[in-house]
One Martini backbone bead per residue (centre of mass of N, CA, C, O) as a GRO file, in nm:
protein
  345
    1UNK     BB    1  12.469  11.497   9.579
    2UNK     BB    2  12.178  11.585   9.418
    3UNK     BB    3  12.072  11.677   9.155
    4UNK     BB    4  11.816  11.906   9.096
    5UNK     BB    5  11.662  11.706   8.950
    6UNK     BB    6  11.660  11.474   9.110
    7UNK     BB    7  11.510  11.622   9.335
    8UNK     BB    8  11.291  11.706   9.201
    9UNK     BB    9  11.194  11.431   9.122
   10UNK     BB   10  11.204  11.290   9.408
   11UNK     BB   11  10.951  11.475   9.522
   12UNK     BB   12  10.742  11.384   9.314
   13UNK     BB   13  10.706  11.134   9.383
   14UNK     BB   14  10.641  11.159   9.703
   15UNK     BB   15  10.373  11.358   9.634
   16UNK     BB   16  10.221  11.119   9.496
   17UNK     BB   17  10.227  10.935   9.718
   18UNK     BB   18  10.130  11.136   9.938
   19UNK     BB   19   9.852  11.167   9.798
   20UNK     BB   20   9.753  10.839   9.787
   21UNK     BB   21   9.726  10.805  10.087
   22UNK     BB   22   9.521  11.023  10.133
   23UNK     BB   23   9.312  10.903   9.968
   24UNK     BB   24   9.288  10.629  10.085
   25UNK     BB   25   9.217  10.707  10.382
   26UNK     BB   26   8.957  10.839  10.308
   27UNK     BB   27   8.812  10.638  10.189
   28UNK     BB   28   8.806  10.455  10.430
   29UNK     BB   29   8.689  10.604  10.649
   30UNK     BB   30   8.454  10.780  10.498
   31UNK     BB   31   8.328  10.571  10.213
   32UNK     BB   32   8.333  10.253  10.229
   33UNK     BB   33   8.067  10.195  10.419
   34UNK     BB   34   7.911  10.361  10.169
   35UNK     BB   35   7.926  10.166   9.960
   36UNK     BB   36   7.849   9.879  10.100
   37UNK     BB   37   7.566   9.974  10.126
   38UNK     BB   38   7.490  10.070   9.850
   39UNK     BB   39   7.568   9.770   9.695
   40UNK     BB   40   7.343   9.613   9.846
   41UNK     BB   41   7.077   9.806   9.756
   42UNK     BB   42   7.215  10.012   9.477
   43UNK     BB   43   7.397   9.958   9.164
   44UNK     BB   44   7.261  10.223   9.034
   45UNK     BB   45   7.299  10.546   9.130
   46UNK     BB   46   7.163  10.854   9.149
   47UNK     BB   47   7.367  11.150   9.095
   48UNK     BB   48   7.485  11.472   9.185
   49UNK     BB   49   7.623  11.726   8.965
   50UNK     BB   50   7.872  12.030   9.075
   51UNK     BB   51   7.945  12.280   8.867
   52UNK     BB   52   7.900  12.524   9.009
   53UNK     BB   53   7.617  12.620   8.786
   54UNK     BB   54   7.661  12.304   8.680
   55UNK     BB   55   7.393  12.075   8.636
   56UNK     BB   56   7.366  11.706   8.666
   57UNK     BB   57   7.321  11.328   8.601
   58UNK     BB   58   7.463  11.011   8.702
   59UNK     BB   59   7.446  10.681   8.631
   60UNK     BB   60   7.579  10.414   8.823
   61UNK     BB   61   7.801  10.160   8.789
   62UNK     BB   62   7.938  10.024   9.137
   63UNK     BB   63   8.110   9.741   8.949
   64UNK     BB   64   8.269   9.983   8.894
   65UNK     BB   65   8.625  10.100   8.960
   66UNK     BB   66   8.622  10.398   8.855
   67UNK     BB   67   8.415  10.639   8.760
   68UNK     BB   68   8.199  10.564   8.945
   69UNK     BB   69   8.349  10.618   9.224
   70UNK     BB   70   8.441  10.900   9.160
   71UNK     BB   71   8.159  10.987   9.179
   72UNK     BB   72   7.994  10.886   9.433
   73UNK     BB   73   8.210  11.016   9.610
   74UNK     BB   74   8.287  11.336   9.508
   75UNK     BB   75   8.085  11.478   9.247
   76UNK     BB   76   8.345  11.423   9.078
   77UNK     BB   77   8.562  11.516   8.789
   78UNK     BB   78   8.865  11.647   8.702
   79UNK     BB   79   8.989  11.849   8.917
   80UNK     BB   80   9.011  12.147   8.733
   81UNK     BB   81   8.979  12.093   8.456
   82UNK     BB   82   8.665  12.178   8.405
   83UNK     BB   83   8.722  12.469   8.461
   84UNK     BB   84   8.846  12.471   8.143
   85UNK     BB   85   8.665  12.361   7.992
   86UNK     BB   86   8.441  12.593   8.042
   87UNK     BB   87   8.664  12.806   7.972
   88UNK     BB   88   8.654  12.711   7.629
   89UNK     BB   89   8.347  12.711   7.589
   90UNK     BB   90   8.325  13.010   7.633
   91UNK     BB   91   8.540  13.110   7.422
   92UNK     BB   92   8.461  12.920   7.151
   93UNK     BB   93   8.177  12.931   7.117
   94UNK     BB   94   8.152  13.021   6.775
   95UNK     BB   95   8.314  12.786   6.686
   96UNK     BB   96   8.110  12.573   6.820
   97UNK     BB   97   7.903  12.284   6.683
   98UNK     BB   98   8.068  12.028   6.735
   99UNK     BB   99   8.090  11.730   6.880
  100UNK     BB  100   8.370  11.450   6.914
  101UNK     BB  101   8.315  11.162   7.131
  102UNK     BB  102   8.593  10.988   7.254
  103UNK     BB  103   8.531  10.833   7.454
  104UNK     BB  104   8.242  10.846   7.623
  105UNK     BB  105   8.107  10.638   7.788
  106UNK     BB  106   7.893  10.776   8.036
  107UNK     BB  107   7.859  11.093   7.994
  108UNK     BB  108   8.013  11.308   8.156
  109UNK     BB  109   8.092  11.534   7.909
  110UNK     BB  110   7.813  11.542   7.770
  111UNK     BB  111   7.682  11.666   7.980
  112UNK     BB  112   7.870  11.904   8.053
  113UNK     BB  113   7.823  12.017   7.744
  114UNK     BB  114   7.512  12.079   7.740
  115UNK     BB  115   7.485  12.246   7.986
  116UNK     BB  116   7.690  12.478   7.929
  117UNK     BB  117   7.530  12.587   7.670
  118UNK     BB  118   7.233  12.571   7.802
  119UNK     BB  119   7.356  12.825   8.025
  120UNK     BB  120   7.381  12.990   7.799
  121UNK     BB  121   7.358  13.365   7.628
  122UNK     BB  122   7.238  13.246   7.438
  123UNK     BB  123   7.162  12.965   7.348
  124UNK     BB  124   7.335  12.622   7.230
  125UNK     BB  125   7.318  12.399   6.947
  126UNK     BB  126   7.501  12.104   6.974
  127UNK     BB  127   7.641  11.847   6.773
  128UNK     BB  128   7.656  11.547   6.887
  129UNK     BB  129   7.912  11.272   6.885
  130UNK     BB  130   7.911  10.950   7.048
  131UNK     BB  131   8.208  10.744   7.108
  132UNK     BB  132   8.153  10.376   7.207
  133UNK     BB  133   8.247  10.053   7.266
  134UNK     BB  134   8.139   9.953   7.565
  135UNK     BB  135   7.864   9.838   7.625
  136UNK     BB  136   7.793   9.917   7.880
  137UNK     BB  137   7.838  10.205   7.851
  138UNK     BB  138   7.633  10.257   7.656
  139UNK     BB  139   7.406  10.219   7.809
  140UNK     BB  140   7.478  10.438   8.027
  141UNK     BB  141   7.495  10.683   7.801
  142UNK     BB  142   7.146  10.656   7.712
  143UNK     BB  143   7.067  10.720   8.042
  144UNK     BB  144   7.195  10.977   8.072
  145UNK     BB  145   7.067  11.134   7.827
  146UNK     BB  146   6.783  11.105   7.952
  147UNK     BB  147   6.833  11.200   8.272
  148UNK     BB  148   6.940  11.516   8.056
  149UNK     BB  149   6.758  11.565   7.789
  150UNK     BB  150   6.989  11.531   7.548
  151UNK     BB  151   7.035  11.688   7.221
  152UNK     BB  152   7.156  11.637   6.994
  153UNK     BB  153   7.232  11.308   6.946
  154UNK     BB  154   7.493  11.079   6.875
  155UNK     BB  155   7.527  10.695   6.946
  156UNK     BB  156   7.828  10.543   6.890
  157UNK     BB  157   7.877  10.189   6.846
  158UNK     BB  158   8.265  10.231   6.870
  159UNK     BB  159   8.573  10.252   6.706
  160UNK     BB  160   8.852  10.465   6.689
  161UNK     BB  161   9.019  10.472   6.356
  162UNK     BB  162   9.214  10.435   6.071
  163UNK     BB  163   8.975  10.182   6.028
  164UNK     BB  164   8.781   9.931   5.896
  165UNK     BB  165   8.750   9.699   6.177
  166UNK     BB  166   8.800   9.463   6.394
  167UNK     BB  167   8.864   9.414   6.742
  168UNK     BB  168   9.002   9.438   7.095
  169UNK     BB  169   8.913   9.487   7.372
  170UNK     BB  170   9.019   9.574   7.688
  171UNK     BB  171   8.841   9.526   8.024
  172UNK     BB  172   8.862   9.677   8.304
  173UNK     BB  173   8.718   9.741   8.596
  174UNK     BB  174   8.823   9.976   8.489
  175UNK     BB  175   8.640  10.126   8.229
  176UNK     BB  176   8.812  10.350   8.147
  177UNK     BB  177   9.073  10.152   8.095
  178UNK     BB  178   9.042  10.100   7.832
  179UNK     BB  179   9.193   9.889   7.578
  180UNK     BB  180   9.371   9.817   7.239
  181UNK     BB  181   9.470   9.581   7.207
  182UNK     BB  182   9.841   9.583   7.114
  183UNK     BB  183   9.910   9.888   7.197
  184UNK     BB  184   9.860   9.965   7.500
  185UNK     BB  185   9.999   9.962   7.784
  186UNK     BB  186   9.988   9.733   8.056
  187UNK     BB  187   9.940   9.412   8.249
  188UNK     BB  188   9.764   9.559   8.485
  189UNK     BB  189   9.499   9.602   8.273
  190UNK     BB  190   9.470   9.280   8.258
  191UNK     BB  191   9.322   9.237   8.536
  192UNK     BB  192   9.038   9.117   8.512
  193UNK     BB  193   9.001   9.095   8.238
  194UNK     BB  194   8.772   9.155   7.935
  195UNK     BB  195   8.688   9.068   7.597
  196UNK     BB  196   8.584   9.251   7.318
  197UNK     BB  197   8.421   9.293   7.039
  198UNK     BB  198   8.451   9.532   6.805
  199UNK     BB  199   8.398   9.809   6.602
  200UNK     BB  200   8.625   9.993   6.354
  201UNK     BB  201   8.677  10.352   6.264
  202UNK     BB  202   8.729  10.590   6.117
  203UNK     BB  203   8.717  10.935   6.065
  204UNK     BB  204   8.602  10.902   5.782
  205UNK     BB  205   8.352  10.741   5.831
  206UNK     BB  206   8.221  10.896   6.034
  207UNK     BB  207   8.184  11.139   5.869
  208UNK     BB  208   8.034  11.035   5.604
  209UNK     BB  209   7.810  10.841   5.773
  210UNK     BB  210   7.757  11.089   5.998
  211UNK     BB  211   7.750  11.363   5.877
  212UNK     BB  212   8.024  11.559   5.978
  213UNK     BB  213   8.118  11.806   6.013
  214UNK     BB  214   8.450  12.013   5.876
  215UNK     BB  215   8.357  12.277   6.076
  216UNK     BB  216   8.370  12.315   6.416
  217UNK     BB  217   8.543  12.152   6.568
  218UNK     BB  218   8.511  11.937   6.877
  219UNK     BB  219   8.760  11.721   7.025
  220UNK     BB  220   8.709  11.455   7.307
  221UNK     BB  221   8.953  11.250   7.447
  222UNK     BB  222   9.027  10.936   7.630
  223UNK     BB  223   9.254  10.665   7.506
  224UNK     BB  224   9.518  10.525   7.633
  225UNK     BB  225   9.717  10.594   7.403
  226UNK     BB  226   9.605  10.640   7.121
  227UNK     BB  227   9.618  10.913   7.002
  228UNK     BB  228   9.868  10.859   6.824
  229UNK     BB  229   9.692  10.655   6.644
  230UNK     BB  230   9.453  10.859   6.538
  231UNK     BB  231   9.625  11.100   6.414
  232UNK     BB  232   9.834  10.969   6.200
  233UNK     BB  233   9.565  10.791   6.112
  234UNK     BB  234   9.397  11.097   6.008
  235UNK     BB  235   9.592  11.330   5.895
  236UNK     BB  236   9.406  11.411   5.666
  237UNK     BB  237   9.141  11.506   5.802
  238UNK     BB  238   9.293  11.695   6.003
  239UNK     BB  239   9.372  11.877   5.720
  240UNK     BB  240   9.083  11.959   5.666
  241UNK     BB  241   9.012  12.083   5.915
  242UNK     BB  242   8.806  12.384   6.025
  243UNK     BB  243   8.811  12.500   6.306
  244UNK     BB  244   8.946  12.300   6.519
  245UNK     BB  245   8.951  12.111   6.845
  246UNK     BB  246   9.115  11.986   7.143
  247UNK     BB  247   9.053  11.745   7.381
  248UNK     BB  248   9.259  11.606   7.605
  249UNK     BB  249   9.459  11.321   7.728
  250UNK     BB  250   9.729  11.250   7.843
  251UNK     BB  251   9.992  10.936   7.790
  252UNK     BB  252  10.300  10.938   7.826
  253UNK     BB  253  10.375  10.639   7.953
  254UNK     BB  254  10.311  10.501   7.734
  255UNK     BB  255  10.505  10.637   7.438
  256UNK     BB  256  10.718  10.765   7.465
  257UNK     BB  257  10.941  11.009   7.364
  258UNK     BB  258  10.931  10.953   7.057
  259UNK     BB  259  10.597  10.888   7.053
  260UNK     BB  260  10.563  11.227   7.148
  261UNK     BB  261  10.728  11.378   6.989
  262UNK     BB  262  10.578  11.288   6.694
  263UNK     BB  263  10.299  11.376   6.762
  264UNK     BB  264  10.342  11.679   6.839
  265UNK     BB  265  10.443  11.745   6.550
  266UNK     BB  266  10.207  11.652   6.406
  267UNK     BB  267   9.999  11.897   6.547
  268UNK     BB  268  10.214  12.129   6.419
  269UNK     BB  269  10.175  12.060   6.094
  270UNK     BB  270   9.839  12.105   6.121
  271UNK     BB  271   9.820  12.363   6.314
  272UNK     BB  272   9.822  12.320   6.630
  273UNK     BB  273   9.789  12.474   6.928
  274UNK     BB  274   9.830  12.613   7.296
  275UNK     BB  275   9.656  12.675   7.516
  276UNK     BB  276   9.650  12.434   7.757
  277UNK     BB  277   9.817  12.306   8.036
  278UNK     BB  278   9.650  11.998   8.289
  279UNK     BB  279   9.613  11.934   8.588
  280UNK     BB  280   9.537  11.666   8.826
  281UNK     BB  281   9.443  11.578   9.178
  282UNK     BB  282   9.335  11.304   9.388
  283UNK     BB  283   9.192  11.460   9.600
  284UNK     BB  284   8.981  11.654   9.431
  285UNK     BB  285   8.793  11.367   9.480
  286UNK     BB  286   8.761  11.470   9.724
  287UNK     BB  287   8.552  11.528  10.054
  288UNK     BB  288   8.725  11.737  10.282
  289UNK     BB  289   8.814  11.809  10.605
  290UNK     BB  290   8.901  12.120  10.689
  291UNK     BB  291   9.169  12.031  10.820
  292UNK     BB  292   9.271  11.859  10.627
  293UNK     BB  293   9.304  12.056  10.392
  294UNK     BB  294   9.484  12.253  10.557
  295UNK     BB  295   9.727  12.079  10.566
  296UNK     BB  296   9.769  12.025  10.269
  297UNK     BB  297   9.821  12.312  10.217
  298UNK     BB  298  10.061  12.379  10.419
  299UNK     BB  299  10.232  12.109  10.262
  300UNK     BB  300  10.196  12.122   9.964
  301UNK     BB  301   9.976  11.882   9.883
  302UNK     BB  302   9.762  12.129   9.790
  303UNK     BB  303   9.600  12.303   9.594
  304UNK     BB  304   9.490  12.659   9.633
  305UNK     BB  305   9.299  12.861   9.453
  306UNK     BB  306   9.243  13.085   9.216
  307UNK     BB  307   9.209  13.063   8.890
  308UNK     BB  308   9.485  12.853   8.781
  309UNK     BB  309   9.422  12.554   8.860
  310UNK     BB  310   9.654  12.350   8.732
  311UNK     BB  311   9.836  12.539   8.569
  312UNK     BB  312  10.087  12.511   8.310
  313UNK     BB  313  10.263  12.806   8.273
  314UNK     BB  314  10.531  12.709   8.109
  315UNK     BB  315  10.346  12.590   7.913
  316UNK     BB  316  10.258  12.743   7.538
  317UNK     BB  317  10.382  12.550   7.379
  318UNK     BB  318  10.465  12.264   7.178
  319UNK     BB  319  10.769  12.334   7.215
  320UNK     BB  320  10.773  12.295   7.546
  321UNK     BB  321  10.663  12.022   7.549
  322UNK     BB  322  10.892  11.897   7.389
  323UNK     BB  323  11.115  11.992   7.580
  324UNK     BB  324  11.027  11.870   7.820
  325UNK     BB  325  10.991  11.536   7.720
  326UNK     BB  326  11.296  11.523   7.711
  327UNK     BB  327  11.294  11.515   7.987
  328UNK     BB  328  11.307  11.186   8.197
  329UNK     BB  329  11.235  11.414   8.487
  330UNK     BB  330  10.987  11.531   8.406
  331UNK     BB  331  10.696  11.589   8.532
  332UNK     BB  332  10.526  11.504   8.336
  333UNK     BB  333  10.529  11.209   8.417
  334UNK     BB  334  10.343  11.269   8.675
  335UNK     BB  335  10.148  11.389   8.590
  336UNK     BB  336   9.772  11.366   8.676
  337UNK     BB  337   9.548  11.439   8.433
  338UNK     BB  338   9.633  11.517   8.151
  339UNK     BB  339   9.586  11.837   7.971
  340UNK     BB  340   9.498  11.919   7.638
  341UNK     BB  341   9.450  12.246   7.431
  342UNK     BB  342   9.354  12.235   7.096
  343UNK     BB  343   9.415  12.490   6.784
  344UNK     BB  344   9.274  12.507   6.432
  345UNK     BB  345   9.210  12.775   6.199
   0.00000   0.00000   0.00000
């Protein structure tokens, strides 16, 4: 008889895999036939986001096989994600005045952080530095800031790191999945993929040379499990740091029990608290048909409804998650678009 943790993963494991299938099948159903006449005609189409009430445009370009179809598709990315997102930026709204976007992509969260401030009253003019070191990304991220009017921005292509130096990148068809030459990741991620050599800055050199405020900062980052070598590398700066917030994707897969541990150590040593742990999942990124949604949700193979969607209420604090990921059975290793919210006052 399998002890219950071995059954807990078991479960986990057949639901990830089992919600990728239906992923998949309504992709080809619903969605595939009409993806490949838009791009008979048209690989660059400009498609309309709405989280709530709050609206913005992204140009995608798509040739490239990760976020650009994931918006073409579903019109969202990453819920319920966004819905903590905009539920931070409007609890924190007196404490951010800067955000710095590390691997800011195509400007899918750039957009929606100005939408967000913007739709708040009194309005606040937040100043974006938007740091994205993929060219390709670079164009499509300047053409976004144009086509949602967005001020207070600066647009640097690089990459962040420890220091200061040229580096290579390795970029496979799905352009999200960027990552770091011989840091991160896996043999899975080189296939298909393009090396570009990209200029990388420290974060002291980004906050010096384009002169960001050291407080009231909100970074916001998804980086492909360079995370751990960002903070570890950047320790004395983020120490400097007063009333700084991160929105991070959190890449346990990547880092490995020992520095997942280290990581995490180390944002409590900095200061930094647990606002919420949150995670996504593959469904919510189709517009499903009501039978099916109904079904999935009846077969508990998607959540639905409530305020706290998405949310792991179980995860209070930094050593929750550190004795979780002690557990290699843990969910943590399983869920997908994992998000950490941390506070460092």
């Amino acid at each position: 008889m399998a002890s219950p943790s071995g059954f807990i993963r078991l479960r986990n494991y057949i639901l990830v895999r089992i919600r990728g299938v239906f992923c998949y099948a309504l992709y080809i159903y619903r969605f595939y036939p009409k993806l490949k006449l838009v791009k008979a005609f048209n690989k660059h189409p400009v498609v309309p986001i709405s989280i709530g009430n709050i609206k913005f445009r992204m140009q995608l370009d798509l040739n490239d096989e990760g976020i650009a179809i994931d918006l073409f598709i579903g019109r969202l990315r990453e819920y319920p994600n966004v819905l903590f997102f905009r539920k931070f930026l409007d609890t924190y709204r007196k404490r951010i005045s800067t955000i710095v976007e590390i691997g800011a992509n195509i400007g899918y969260y750039v957009a929606y952080e100005h939408a967000i401030f913007q739709n708040q009253r009194p309005q606040k003019n937040v100043r974006i530095f938007a740091v994205e070191p993929v060219s390709r990304n670079v164009a499509l991220l300047q053409e976004n800031v144009r086509l949602n009017s967005i001020t207070g921005i600066k647009v640097i292509q690089a990459a962040a790191g420890g220091e200061d130096k040229s580096i290579n990148l390795i970029v496979p068809a799905q352009g999200n999945y960027t990552q770091i030459e011989g840091v991160s990741g896996g043999e899975w991620y080189q296939k298909n993929a393009v090396k570009e050599k990209v200029r990388m800055y420290s974060l002291q050199t980004l906050f010096s040379e384009w002169r960001i405020p050291k407080k009231n900062v909100l970074f916001r980052w998804d980086i492909e499990g360079y995370e751990y070598n960002l903070v570890k590398e950047n320790y004395r700066l983020f120490k400097s740091l007063k009333n700084v917030s991160i929105i991070m994707e959190f890449h346990a897969f990547f880092l490995g029990e020992r520095r997942i541990a280290e990581f995490l150590n180390l944002l409590k040593q900095l200061g930094f608290s647990l606002e919420y742990a949150v995670s996504c999942y593959p469904p919510y990124f189709i517009r499903m048909p009501r039978p099916v949604r109904w079904f999935l949700i009846k077969t508990w193979l998607l959540e639905h409804g409530g305020t706290n969607l998405g949310l792991l209420p179980e995860f209070k604090s930094i050593d929750d998650l550190i004795r979780g990921f002690r557990n290699p059975e843990s969910a943590l290793y399983v869920y997908t678009n994992l998000h950490f919210y941390l506070v460092k006052k």
